[in-house]
C-alpha positions in Angstrom: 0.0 0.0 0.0 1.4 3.3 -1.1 1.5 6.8 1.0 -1.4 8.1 -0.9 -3.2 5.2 -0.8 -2.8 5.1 2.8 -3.7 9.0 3.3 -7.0 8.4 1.5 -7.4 5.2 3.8 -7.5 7.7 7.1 -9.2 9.9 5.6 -12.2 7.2 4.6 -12.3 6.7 8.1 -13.0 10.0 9.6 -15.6 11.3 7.1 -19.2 10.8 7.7 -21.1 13.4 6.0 -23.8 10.7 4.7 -26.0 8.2 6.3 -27.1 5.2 4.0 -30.3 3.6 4.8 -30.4 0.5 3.2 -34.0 -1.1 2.5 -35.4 -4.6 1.0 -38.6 -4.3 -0.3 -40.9 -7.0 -1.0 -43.6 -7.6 -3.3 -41.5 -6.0 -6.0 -43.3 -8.6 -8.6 -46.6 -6.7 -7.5 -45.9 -3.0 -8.6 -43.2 -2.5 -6.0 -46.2 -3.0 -3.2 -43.4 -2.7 -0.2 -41.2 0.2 -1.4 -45.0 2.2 -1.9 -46.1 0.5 1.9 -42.6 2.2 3.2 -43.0 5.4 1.4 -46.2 5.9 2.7 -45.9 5.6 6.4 -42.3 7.3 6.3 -44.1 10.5 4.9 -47.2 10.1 7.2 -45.1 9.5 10.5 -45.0 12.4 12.7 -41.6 10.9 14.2 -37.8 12.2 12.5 -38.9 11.6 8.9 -36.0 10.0 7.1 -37.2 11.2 3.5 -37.2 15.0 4.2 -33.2 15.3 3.8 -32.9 12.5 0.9 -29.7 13.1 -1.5 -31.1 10.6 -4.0 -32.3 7.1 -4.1 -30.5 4.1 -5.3 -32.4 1.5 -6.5 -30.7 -2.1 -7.9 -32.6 -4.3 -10.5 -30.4 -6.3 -12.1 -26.1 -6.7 -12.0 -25.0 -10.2 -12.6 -25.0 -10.4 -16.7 -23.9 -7.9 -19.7 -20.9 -5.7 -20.0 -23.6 -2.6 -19.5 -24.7 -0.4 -16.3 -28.1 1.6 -17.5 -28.3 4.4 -15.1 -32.4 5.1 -15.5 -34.2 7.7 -14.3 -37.8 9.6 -14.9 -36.3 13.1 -14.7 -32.8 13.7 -15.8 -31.0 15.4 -12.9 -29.7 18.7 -13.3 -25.7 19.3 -12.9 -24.1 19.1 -10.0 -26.8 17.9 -8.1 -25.9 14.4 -5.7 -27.7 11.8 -8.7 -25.6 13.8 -11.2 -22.8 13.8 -9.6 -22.9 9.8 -8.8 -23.8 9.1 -12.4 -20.2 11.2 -12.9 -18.4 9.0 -10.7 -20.1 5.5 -12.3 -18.3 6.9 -16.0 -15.2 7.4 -13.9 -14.5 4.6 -12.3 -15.6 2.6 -15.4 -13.3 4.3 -17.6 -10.4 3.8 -15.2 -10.8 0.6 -14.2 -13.5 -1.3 -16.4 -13.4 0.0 -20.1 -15.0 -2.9 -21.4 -18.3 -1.7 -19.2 -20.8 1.0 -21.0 -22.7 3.4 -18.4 -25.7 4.8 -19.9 -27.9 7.5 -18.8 -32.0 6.2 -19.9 -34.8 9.0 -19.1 -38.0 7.5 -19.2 -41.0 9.4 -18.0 -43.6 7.9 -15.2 -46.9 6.8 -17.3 -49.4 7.5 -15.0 -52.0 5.5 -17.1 -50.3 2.2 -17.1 -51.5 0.2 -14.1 -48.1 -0.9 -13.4 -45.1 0.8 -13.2 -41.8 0.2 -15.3 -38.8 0.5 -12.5 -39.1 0.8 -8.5 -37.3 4.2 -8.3 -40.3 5.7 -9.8 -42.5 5.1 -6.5 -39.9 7.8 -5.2 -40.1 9.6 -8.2 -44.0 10.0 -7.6 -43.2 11.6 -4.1 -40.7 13.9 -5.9 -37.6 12.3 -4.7 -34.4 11.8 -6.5 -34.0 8.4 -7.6 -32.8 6.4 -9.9 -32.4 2.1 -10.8 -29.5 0.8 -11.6 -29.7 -2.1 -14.2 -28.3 -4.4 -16.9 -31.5 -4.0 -18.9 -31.9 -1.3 -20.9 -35.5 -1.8 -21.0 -37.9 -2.8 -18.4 -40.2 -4.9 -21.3 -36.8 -7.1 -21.3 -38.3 -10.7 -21.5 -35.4 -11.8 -19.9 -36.5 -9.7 -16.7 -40.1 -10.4 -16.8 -39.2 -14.4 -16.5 -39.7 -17.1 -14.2 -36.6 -19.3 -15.0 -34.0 -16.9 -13.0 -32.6 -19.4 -11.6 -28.9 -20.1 -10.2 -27.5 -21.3 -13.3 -28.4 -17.9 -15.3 -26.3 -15.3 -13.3 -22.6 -14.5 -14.0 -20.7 -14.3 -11.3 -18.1 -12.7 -12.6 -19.7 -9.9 -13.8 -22.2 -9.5 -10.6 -19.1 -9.2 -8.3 -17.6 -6.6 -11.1 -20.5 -4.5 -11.0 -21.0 -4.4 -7.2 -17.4 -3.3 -7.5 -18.5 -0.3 -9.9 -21.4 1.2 -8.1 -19.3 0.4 -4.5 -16.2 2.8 -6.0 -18.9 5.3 -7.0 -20.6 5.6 -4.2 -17.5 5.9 -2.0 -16.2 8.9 -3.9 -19.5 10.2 -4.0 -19.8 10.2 0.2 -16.2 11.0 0.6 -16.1 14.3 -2.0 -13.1 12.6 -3.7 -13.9 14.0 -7.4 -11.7 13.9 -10.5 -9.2 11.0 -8.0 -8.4 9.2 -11.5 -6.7 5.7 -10.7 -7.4 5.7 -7.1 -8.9 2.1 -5.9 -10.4 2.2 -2.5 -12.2 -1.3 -2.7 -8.5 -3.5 -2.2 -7.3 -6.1 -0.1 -9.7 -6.5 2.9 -12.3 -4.1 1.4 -12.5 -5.6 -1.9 -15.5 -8.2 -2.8 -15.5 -11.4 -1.3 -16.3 -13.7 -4.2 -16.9 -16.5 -1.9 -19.1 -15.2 0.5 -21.4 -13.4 -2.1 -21.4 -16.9 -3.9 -22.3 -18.5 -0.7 -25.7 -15.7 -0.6 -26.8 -16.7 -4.3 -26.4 -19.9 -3.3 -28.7 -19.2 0.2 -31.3 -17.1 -2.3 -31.6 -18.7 -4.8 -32.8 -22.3 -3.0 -35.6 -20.5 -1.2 -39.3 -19.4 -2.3 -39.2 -15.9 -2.8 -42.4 -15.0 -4.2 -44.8 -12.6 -2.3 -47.6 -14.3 -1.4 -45.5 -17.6 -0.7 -43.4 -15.5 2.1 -44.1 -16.6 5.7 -43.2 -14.2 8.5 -41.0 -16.8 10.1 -39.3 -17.6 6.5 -35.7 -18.7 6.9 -34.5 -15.8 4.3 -36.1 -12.9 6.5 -34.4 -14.0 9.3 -31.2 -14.5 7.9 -31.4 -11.3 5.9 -32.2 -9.6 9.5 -29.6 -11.2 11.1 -26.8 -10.4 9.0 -27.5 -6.8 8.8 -28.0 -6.2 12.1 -24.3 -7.5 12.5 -23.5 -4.7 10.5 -26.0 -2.0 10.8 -27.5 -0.6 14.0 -31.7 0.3 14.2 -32.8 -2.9 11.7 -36.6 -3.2 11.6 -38.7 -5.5 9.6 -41.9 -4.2 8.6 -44.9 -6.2 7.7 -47.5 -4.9 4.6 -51.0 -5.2 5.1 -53.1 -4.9 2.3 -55.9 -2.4 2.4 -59.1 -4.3 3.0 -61.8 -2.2 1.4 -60.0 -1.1 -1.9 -56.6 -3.8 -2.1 -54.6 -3.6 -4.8 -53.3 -7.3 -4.6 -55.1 -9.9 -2.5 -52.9 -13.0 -0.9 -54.4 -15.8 -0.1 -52.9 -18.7 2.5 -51.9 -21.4 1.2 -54.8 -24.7 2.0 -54.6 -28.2 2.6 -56.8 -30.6 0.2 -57.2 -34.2 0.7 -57.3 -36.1 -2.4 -59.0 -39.3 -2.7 -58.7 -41.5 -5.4 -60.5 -44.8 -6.6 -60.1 -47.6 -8.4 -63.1 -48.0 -11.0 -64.5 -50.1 -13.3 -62.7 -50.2 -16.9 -64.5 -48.3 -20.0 -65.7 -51.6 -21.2 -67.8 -52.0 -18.3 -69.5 -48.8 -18.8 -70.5 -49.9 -22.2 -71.8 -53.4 -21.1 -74.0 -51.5 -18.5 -75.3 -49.0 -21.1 -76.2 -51.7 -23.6 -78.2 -53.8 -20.5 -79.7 -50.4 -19.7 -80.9 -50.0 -23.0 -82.4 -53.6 -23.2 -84.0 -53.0 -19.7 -85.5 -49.9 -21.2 -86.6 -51.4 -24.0 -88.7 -54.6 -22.8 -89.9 -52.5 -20.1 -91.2 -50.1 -23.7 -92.5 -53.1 -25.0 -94.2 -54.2 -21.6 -95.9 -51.2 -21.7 -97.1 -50.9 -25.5 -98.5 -54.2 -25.1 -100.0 -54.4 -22.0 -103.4 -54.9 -22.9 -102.1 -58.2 -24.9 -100.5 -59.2 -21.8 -103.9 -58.7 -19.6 -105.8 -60.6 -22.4 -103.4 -63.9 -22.1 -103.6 -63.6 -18.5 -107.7 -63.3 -18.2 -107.8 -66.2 -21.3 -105.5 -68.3 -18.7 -107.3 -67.5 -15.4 -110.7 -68.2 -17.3 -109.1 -71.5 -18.5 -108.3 -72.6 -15.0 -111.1 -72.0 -13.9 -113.6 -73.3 -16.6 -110.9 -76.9 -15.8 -112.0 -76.7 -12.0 -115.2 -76.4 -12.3 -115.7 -79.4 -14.9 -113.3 -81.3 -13.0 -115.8 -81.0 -9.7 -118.5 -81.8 -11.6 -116.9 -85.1 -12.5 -117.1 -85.9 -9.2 -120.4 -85.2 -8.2 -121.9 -87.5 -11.3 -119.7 -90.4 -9.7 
């Protein structure tokens, strides 16, 4: 480590003119339901409202594919404002350290009449906050991002690791005031990405449910999330969105138990053999029915016969 390197190592340690809130929204699939939940009772609370004094939101989509960092907003910001400025230091540390990378400004005005909106930031945008999404899509009708099949096999590495490099560079100069610092490299050694341990985290993710209205309160991925960043942070709450009950955007329902029965029928052949006696039955029963009168006239002829036999049979008898 050189003198200047060193220098701007002290110096990273005695600065603190930011504080960075970091949140994890849910229901992000569901028009960004959790950042528009937090939003809401952050402006409503009468308490110390963390939005009054924002610099600029940061919101990630996407990071671990493409050689491209699309820097989207709603409203381009003007110069020398904090979101400018960052963007600034994102073409900086990409032409210093990763050429191969293309940063790329994308304006994209809120459309009001769609029923869902195109990128998270814009929930802040609404409340007239700076914000921006950081991305590897350049547009948010990507099929690619729209899909079901993210699965393990389908993120880079490589390229995740370089771009949490990126935006961790830019955002240091950015709290730090260190402008125009060309080849300097703060993320080295001990501070730079552990490979390892943010495969270990895809690895944890990525084998879990993650889908909104799957999400128990006593998931194994909340806890863990909570956990780890209250190691590292200090006030960690988890928050829990209720949906509104006479007008709800989204309803969730809890997952229920069926029990399935199943039985062991007849073949098809059996149904046929039963329809064909059916129809016989039907038939003679038809028949029976057309001809009953026939029927009644055998009968009486048969009764009368009987009967005519009796009677000369005990006559017989009395003549002997």
């Amino acid at each position: 480590m050189n003198g200047e390197q060193q220098k701007m190592k002290c110096f990273l340690l005695n600065f603190d003119g930011y504080n960075i809130l970091f949140l994890l929204t849910g229901g992000g699939k569901f028009n960004y339901q959790g950042a528009k939940k937090w939003i809401e009772d952050n402006l409503d609370s009468t308490e110390a409202n963390v939005l009054s004094d924002v610099a600029f939101v940061m919101c990630l989509d996407s990071l671990a594919s493409e050689d491209s960092l699309y820097f989207h907003v709603s409203k381009p910001p003007k110069e020398d404002t904090p979101a400018a400025t960052f963007f600034t230091h994102l073409e900086e540390v990409t032409k210093t350290f990763f050429p191969n990378v293309v940063v790329k400004m994308i304006h994209k005005k809120i459309n009001l009449a769609e029923d869902m909106l195109a990128w998270e930031h814009e929930r802040f945008s609404m409340k007239r906050l700076p914000a921006f999404t950081l991305s590897h899509f350049e547009a948010y009708k990507s099929l690619d991002r729209t899909s079901v099949i993210d699965t393990r096999e389908r993120i880079d590495e490589e390229k995740l690791v370089r771009n949490v490099n990126i935006i961790a560079e830019a955002l240091a100069r950015q709290i730090y005031n260190l402008t125009s610092q060309g080849s300097i490299h703060l993320f080295t050694e001990a501070l730079e990405v552990q490979k390892d341990l943010l495969s270990a985290w895809l690895d944890h993710v990525t084998s879990l449910s993650r889908a909104a209205q799957l999400l128990q309160k006593d998931s194994s991925l909340l806890v863990t999330l909570e956990e780890t960043m209250s190691r590292y942070l200090k006030d960690v709450k988890r928050t829990y969105l209720k949906a509104d009950k006479r007008d709800p955007e989204f309803v969730f329902y809890d997952s229920s138990i069926y029990k399935m029965n199943a039985f062991n029928v007849k073949p098809a052949v059996f149904d046929l053999f039963l329809a064909g006696a059916i129809v016989v039955y039907l038939s003679l029963v038809y028949l029976l029915v057309q001809n009953f009168h026939l029927i009644l006239g055998l009968i009486s002829r048969f009764v009368q016969s009987g009967t005519t036999a009796k009677m000369n049979g005990a006559t017989k008898l009395k003549a002997n």
